[in-house]
C-alpha positions as CSV (number, residue, x, y, z in Angstrom):
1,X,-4.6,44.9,-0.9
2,X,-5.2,41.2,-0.2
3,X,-3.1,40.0,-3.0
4,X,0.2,42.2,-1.5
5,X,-0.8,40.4,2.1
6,X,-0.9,36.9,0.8
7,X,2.8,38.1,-0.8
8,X,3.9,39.5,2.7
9,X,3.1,36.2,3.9
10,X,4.9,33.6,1.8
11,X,7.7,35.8,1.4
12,X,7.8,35.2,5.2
13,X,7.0,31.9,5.0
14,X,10.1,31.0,3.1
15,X,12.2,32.5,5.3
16,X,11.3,30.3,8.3
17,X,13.9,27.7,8.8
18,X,12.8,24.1,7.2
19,X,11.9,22.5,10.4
20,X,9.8,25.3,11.2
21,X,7.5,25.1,7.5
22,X,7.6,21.3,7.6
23,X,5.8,21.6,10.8
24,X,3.5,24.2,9.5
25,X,2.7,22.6,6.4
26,X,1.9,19.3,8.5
27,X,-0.6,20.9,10.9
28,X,-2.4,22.1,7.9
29,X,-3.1,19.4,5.6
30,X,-5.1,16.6,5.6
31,X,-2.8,13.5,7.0
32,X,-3.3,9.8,5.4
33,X,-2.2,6.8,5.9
34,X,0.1,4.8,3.4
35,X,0.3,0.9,2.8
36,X,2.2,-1.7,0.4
37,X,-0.2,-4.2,-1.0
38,X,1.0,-6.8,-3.1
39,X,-0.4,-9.6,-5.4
40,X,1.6,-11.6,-6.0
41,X,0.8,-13.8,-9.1
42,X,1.8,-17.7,-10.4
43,X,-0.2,-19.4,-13.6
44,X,-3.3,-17.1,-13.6
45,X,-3.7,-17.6,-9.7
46,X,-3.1,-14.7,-7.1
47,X,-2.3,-15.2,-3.2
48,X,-5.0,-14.1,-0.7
49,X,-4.7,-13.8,3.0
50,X,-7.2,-13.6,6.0
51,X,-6.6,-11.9,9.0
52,X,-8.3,-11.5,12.4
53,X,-9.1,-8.1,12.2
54,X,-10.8,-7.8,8.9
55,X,-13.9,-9.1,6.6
56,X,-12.8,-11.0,3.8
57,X,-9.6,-12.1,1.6
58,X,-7.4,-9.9,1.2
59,X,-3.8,-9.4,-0.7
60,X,-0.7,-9.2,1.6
61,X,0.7,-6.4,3.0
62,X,0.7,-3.7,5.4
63,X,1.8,0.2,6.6
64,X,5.2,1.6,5.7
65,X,7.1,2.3,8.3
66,X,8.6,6.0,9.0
67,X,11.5,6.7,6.1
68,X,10.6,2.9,4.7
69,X,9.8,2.8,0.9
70,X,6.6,1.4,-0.5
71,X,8.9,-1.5,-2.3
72,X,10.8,-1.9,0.7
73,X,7.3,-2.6,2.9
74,X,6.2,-4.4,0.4
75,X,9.0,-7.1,0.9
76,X,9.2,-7.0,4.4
77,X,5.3,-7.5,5.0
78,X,5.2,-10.8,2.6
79,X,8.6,-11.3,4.6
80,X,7.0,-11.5,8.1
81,X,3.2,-12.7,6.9
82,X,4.1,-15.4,4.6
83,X,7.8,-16.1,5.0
84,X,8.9,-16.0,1.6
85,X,10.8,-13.4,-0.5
86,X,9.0,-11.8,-3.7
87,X,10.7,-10.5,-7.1
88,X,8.1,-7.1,-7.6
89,X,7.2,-5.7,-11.1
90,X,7.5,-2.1,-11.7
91,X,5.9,0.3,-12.2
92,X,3.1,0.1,-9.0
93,X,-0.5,1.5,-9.3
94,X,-1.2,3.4,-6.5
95,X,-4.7,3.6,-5.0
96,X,-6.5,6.7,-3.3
97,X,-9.0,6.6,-0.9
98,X,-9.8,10.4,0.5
99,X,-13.0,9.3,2.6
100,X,-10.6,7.0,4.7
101,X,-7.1,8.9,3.8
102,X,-5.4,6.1,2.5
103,X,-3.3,5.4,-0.1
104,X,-2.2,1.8,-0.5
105,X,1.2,1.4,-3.0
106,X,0.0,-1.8,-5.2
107,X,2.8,-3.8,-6.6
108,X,3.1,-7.0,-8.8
109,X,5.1,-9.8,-7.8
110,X,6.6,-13.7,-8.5
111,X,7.6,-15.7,-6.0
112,X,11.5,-15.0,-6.3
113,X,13.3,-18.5,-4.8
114,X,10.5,-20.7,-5.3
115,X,9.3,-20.6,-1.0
116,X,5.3,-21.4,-1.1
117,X,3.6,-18.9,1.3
118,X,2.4,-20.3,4.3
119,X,1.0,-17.9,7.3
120,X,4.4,-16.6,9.1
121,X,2.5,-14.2,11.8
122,X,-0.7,-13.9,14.3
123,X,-1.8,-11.5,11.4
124,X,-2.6,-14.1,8.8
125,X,-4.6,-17.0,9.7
126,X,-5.0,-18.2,6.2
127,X,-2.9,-17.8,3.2
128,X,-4.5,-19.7,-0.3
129,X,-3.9,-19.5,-4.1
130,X,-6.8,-18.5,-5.9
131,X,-7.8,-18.3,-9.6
132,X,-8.6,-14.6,-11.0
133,X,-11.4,-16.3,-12.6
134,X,-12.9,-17.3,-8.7
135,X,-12.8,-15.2,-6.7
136,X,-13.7,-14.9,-3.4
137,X,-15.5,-12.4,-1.0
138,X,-12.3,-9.7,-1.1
139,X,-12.0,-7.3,1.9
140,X,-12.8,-3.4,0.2
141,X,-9.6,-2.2,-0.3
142,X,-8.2,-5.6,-1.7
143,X,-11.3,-5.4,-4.3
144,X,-10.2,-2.0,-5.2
145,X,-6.5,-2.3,-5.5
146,X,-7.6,-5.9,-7.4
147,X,-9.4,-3.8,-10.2
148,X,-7.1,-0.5,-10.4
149,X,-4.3,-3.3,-11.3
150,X,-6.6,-4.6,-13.9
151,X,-7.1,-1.1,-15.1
152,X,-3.9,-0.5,-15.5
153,X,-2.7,-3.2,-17.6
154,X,-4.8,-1.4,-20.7
């Protein structure tokens, strides 16, 4: 009996018009937040930020906007943070956090005209090249998205 319900009811379902579902579906799943980090690499060295409002170094990036790609955030947050244009690597490693609901889109990059990154907005108030060899203190999610692109070069 509760199998021929459960049949009655997605046979209704998709009948709804597609506004109606997508609504439906929305205000029953879990929502999450998605970001474009980037780490953008030179010689062995990788580009870290601080910013005001968190802990740590972290790599550049930031939220997609509505109907904005990951690539597409990607180069408009190194864009506006550090004022220079990026080249990115396909594919990116994408990194899931469920306690928080985030999932930050981790891409590769060169520098693509040769610009040195310098801090372009009130969000960064320090941009440096590091060595992958030193490290420093990393903000979490930078830590994480630093060793799922590590990962994934095996």
């Amino acid at each position: 009996m509760m199998e021929r319900i459960k049949g009655v009811a997605l046979w209704s379902f998709g009948r709804l018009p597609t506004s109606v579902k997508l609504r439906l579906v929305r205000a029953g799943t879990p929502t999450f937040t998605v970001g474009a980090m980037v780490c953008i690499e030179r010689n062995g060295s990788i580009v870290l930020t601080r910013s005001p409002h968190k802990k740590g170094w972290a790599l550049p990036g930031g939220l997609l906007k509505r109907r904005e790609s990951p690539a597409e955030a990607a180069r408009r947050e190194l864009q506006e943070e550090l004022g220079v244009a990026v080249t990115l690597e396909e594919p990116p490693v994408y990194v899931l956090d469920v306690v928080a609901q985030r999932c930050d889109v981790v891409f590769r990059a060169r520098l693509a005209n040769g610009d040195e990154p310098a801090p372009a907005s009130f969000e960064v108030t320090e941009c440096r090249w590091f060595d992958r060899s030193q490290l420093p203190t990393l903000h979490a999610h930078s830590s994480r998205a630093l060793e799922e692109l590590s990962a994934s070069k095996r």
